[in-house]
C-alpha positions as CSV (number, residue, x, y, z in Angstrom):
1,X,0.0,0.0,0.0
2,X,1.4,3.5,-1.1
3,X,1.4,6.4,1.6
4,X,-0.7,8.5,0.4
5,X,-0.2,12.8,1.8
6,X,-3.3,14.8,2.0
7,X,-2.2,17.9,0.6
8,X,-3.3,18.9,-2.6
9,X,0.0,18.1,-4.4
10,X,0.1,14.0,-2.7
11,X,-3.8,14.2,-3.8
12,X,-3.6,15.2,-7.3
13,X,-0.4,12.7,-7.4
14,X,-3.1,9.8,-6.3
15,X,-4.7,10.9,-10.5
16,X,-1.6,11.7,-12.5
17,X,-1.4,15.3,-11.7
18,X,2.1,16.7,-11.4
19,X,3.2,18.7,-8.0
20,X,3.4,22.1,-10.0
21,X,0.0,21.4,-12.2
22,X,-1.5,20.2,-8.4
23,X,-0.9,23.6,-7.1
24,X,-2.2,26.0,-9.8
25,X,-5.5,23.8,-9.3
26,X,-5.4,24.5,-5.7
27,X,-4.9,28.2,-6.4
28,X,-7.6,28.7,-8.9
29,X,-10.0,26.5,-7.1
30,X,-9.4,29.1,-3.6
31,X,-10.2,32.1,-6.3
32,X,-13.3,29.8,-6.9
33,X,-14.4,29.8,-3.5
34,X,-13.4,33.6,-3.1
35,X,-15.9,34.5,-5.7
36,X,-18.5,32.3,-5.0
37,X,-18.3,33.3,-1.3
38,X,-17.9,36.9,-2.8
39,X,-21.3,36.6,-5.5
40,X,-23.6,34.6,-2.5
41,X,-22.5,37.8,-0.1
42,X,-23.9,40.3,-2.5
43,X,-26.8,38.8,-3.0
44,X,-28.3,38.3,-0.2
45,X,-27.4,41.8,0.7
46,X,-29.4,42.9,-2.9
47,X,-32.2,41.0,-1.5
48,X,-32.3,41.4,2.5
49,X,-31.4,45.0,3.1
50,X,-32.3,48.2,1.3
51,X,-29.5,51.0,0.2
52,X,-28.3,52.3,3.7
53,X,-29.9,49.9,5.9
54,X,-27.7,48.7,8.3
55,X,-28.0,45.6,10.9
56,X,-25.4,46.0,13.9
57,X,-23.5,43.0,14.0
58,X,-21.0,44.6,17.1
59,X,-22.5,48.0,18.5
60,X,-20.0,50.1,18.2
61,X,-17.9,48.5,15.9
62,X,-19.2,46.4,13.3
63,X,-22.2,46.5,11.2
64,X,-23.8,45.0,8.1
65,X,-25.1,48.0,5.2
66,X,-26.2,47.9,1.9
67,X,-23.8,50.2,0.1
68,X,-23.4,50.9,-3.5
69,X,-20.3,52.2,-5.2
70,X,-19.8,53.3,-8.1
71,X,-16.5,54.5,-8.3
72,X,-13.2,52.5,-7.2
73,X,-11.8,51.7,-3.4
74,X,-12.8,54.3,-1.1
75,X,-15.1,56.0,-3.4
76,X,-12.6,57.1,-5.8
77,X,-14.3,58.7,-9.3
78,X,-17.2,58.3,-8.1
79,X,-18.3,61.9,-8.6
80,X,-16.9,60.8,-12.6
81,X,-18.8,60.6,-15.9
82,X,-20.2,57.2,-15.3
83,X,-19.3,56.1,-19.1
84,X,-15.2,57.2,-18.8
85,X,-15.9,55.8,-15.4
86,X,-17.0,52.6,-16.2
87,X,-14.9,52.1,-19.3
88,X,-11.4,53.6,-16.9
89,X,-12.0,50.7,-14.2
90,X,-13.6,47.8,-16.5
91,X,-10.2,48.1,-18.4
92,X,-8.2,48.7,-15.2
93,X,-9.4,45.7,-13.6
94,X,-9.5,43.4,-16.9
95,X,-5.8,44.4,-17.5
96,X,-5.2,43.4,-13.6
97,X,-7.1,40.1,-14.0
98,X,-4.8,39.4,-17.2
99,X,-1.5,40.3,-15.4
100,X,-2.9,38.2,-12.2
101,X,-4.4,34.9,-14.0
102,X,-0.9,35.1,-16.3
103,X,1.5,35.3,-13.2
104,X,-0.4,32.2,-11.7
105,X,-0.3,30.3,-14.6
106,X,2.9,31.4,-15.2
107,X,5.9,28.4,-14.6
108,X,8.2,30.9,-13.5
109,X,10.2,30.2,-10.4
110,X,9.1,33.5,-8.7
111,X,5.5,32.4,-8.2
112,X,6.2,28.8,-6.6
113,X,5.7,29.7,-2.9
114,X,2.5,28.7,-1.7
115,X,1.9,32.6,-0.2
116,X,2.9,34.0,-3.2
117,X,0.3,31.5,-5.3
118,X,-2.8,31.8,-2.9
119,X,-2.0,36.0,-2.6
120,X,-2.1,35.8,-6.5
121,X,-5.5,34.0,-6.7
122,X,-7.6,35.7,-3.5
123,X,-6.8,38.8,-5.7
124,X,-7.8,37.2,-8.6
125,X,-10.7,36.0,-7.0
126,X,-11.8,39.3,-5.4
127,X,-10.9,40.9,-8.7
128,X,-13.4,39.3,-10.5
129,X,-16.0,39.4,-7.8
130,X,-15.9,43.2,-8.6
131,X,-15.8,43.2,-11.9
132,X,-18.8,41.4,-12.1
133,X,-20.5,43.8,-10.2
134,X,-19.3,46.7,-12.1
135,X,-20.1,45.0,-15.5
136,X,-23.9,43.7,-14.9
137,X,-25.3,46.9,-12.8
138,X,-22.4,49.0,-12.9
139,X,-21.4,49.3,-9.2
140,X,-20.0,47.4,-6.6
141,X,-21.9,46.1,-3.7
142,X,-20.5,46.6,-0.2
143,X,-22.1,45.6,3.1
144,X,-19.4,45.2,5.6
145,X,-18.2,48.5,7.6
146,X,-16.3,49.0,10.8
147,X,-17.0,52.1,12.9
148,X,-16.0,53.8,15.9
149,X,-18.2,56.5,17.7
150,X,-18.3,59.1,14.3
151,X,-15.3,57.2,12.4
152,X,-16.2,54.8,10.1
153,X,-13.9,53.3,7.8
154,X,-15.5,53.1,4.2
155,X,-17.9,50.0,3.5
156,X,-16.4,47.1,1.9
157,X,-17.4,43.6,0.7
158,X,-15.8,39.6,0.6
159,X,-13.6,40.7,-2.7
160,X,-12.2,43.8,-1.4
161,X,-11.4,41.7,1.9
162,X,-9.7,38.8,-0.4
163,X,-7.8,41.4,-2.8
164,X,-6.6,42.7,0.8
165,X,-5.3,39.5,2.1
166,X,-3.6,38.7,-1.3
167,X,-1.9,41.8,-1.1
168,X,-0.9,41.0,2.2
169,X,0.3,37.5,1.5
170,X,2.5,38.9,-1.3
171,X,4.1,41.3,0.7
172,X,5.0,38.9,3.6
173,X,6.1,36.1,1.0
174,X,8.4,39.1,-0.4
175,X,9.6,40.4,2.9
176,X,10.7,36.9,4.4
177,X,13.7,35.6,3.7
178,X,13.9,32.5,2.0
179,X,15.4,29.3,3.0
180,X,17.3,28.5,-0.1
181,X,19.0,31.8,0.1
182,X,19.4,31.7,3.6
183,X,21.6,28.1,3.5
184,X,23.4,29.0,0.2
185,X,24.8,32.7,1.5
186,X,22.8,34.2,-0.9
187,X,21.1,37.9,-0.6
188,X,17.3,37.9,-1.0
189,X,16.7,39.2,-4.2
């Protein structure tokens, strides 16, 4: 009987799938999740709450709203003409999801850490959460805003939160040393 590991490379290894072609599944299937996690969110927020309803989930801190935006993070050109507007961040994001879905697919060395993959696709994930938002009703559900007495930072949704941690998961994997380099002398690049 063979040993069999239960990570997603010794599982794809049980049907023929190499190591490498094992963890580009794994990647894509978390951006998967991410936007079906992301699409489910949104639409129970389209159908339970009305614009600027909010439910407090933490008083004081947390709380559910039904937010529309139209422009980019934070609210930027969202005072724009909403053609330019729509046409600036539809291309914006479809040239991000291109650069993102290539560098994942990519069999360069530089995206083989496992932070570096999963960063890659919970960006790509959230980035197409988005863009689906902005394409069929042109703005981007968000429902999830933390406050503070009269602070409140601006609503967000399950894509902006996954584009966050993959951002964040880049940056670490960029930041730490690795161990390669670490044994053979060698300078982080």
């Amino acid at each position: 009987m063979r040993n069999v590991c239960f990570s997603p490379a010794g599982i794809f290894g049980l049907v023929g799938i190499s190591r490498e072609a094992g963890a580009r599944i794994s990647a894509l299937a978390a951006a998967l999740m991410i936007l079906i996690a992301d699409r489910i969110s949104k639409v129970l927020i389209l159908h339970s709450l009305s614009p600027f309803d909010t439910v407090s989930v933490i008083p004081g801190w947390l709380r559910i709203v039904h937010a529309e935006n139209p422009g980019a993070a934070f609210g930027v050109l969202a005072e724009g003409e909403p053609v330019i507007r729509s046409i600036v961040l539809i291309g914006i994001s479809g040239a991000v999801l291109v650069f993102v879905a290539s560098a994942l697919w990519s069999r360069n060395g530089a995206f083989r850490s496992a932070a570096t993959r999963f960063g890659l696709a919970f960006i790509l994930g959230g980035a197409i959460g988005n863009l689906l938002d902005r394409i069929l009703r042109g703005t981007v559900t968000d429902f999830i805003e933390v406050y503070h007495g009269a602070w409140a930072f601006p609503a967000f949704n399950v894509a902006d939160s996954a584009i966050t941690i993959g951002a964040i998961l880049l940056l670490f994997d960029l930041i730490k040393p690795h161990r390669a380099n670490i044994k053979e002398g060698i300078a982080p690049k």
